[in-house]
Phi, psi and omega in degrees: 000119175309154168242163184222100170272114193281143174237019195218107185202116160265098178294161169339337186267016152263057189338115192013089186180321189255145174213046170255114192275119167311341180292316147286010211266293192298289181003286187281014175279319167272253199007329186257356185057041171271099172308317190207160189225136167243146163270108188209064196287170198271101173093311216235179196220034172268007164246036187284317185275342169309314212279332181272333174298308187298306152350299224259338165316319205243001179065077139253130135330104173294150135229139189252131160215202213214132118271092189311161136287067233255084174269188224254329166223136167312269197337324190278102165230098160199167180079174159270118187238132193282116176232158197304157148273165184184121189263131176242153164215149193296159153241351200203119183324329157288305181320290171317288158345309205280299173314320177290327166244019128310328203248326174258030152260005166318296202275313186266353162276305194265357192280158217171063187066002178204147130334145120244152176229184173206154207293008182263330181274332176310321171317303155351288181242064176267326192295140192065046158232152183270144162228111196264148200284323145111191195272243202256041170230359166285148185307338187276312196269050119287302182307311203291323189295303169295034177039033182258059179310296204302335208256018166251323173290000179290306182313333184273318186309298197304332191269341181297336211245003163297313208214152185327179239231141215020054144225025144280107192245169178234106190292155141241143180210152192192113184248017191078358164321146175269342168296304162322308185275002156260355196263326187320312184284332176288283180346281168307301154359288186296311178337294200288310163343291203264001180085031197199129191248167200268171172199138157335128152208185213227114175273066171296127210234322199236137183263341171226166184307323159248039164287351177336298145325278153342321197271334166298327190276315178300008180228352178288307205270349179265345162268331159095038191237147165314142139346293215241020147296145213272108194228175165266126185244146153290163186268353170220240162204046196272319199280046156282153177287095170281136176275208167323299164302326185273337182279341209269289183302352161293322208250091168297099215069349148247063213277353184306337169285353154275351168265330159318335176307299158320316186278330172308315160299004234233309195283325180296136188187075186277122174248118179251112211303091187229152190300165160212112194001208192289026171292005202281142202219142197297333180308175167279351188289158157269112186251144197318096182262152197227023169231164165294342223280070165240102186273132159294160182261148195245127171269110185249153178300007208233353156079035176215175199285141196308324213285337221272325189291308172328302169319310206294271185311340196285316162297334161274305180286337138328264213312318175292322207292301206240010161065277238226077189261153200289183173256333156311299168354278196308319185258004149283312161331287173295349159311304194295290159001270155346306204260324141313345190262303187297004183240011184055072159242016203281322187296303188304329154274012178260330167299314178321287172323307157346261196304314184288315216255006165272287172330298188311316191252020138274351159090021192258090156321125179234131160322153179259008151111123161215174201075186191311338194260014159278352113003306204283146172252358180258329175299343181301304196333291202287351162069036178295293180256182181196049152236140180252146237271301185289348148322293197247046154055003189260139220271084150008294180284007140326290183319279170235133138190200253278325201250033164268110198254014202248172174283188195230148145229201201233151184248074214225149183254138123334169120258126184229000000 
């Protein structure tokens, strides 16, 4: 059975506008005999570690990508302004990097009724990314549609000459548009021209055709508009998860872009480092996570192990707190302890600590801690919080304990 990888997909996270649940997604992707999956929300990268834990559930190959927003300057916000789309994807643990901070100068530089980047920081942060031309809102099939070939082959050299030498693609896509089906032989033209080849997709908005609907109403509400108002819509109910056969009879006469789908999953190979209960180990390898729980790992100054360090501050603040420490003292700690090292929390209460105990020696007022994790006594220690806990009775496993399968968090106030 022939294979196929959509590499243009939009999830629930493609705020009402995408209605591909990450929760079904990869399922039916084996089911289809799908080898690999991309991820490619509109601006944002926020169901990326859901869609790869679930990928790796069902063994597809995640690839995390983007459908950027791209304007001509980040910096120029006035007016309503048309900006290109543009599909990027890691190829590479840098590749990745480059997408994440693509994506937040998006948000904290470039935003403008959208995320934006624009093509001199994409230049920037080219390494290790595939760049596919994206649909018929990307600059190349606009130029063509305006009947302005040369100055869309100028343009496919210039997106060629961002990123290594084949990984610049030329998308085709064919949704029965007529716009589509005037651009198609012009793609392929520049492709062959410039020395770069096409591949296939699906601008998958639904994972099956007759979610189509669900998907019109999610964009009625996001617009604020009636069904049967005169609105912007999709036009058919074609931007579905197609399998083989069906991406085969779309794309006719290119079936050569469906095998490029393959070598692009072939090329993508993202490891992403994520906790596992105390399993975490520094390397590059990955390992397979089976929690919600994915903590950066915190690098302490003194260069010994996070439990050990924890332990370390936690007892110098005891001993400062309570001067004299008790055997209720001792054995609420290790209690506490124990239980934090055996459920992987340690990085998380050593970042936490951080950004508070940074805050502190910056003259920045921090609340003195409410909700469940004023409970906690290593959090007293450490001076996370500043209620002490064994005083008003209050109870560590509010907070944390063995059989809470969700992460815990700490509730703390600014001044700002």
């Amino acid at each position: 059975m022939q294979q196929f990888v959509h590499l243009h997909l939009h999830t629930e996270y493609s705020m009402l506008d995408g209605a591909s649940r990450i929760s079904s997604l990869p399922k039916i992707c084996k089911e289809k005999n799908m080898p690999a999956c991309a991820i490619t929300d509109h601006g944002n990268m926020y169901g990326v570690m859901k869609f790869y834990k679930e990928c790796l559930h069902y063994d597809i190959k995640p690839i995390i990508g983007c459908e950027f927003y791209v304007a001509d300057d980040l910096l120029v916000k006035n007016g309503r302004q048309e900006n290109d789309h543009l599909i990027v994807l890691a190829k590479n643990n840098i590749g990745y990097k480059n997408l994440m901070k693509l994506n937040s100068i998006a948000f904290v530089d470039g935003f403008y009724y959208r995320p934006r980047i624009d093509y001199k920081t994409l230049e920037k942060y080219s390494e290790g990314l595939i760049i596919l031309t994206a649909c018929l809102a990307g600059r190349i099939p606009r130029f063509l549609m305006d009947n302005m070939y040369e100055e869309a082959k100028a343009f496919a050299l210039y997106l060629k000459s961002i990123v290594a030498e084949g990984d610049f693609y030329i998308e085709l896509q064919n949704h029965g548009l007529q716009e589509q089906l005037k651009i198609l032989p012009l793609m392929k033209k520049i492709a062959d021209e410039i020395g770069v080849k096409t591949v296939a997709t699906n601008d998958v908005h639904y994972v099956e055709k007759e979610d189509a609907d669900i998907q019109d109403i999610m964009m009625c509400v996001q617009m604020g508009k009636y069904v049967d108002e005169d609105r912007l819509k999709m036009p058919n109910n074609q931007f579905y998860l197609k399998d083989y056969d069906e991406m085969s009879l779309a794309m006719k006469g290119y079936e050569d872009s469906l095998l490029t789908t393959l070598e692009i999953a072939e090329k993508c190979n993202v490891f992403i480092r994520a906790r596992q209960h105390a399993d975490y180990t520094k390397d590059e390898k990955m390992i397979l996570p089976n929690t919600e729980n994915f903590i950066p790992y915190y690098q302490n100054d003194e260069n010994i192990d996070n439990y050990e360090f924890l332990r370390k501050i936690a007892y110098e603040g005891l001993e400062r707190k309570y001067k004299t420490l008790t055997q209720q003292v001792r054995e609420r700690a290790e209690m506490e302890l124990t239980t934090i090292h055996d459920l992987g929390f340690v990085e998380y209460f050593l970042v936490v600590w951080d950004y508070v105990h940074w805050s502190q020696e910056h003259d920045i007022p921090v609340g003195p801690g409410r909700g469940s994790g004023a409970g906690s006594i290593v959090a007293y220690a450490i001076g996370i919080t500043q209620i002490e806990p064994l005083r008003y009775n209050l109870l560590f496993e509010r907070f944390i304990h063995r059989e809470r399968v969700s992460m815990p968090d700490f509730d703390i106030d600014f001044c700002v």
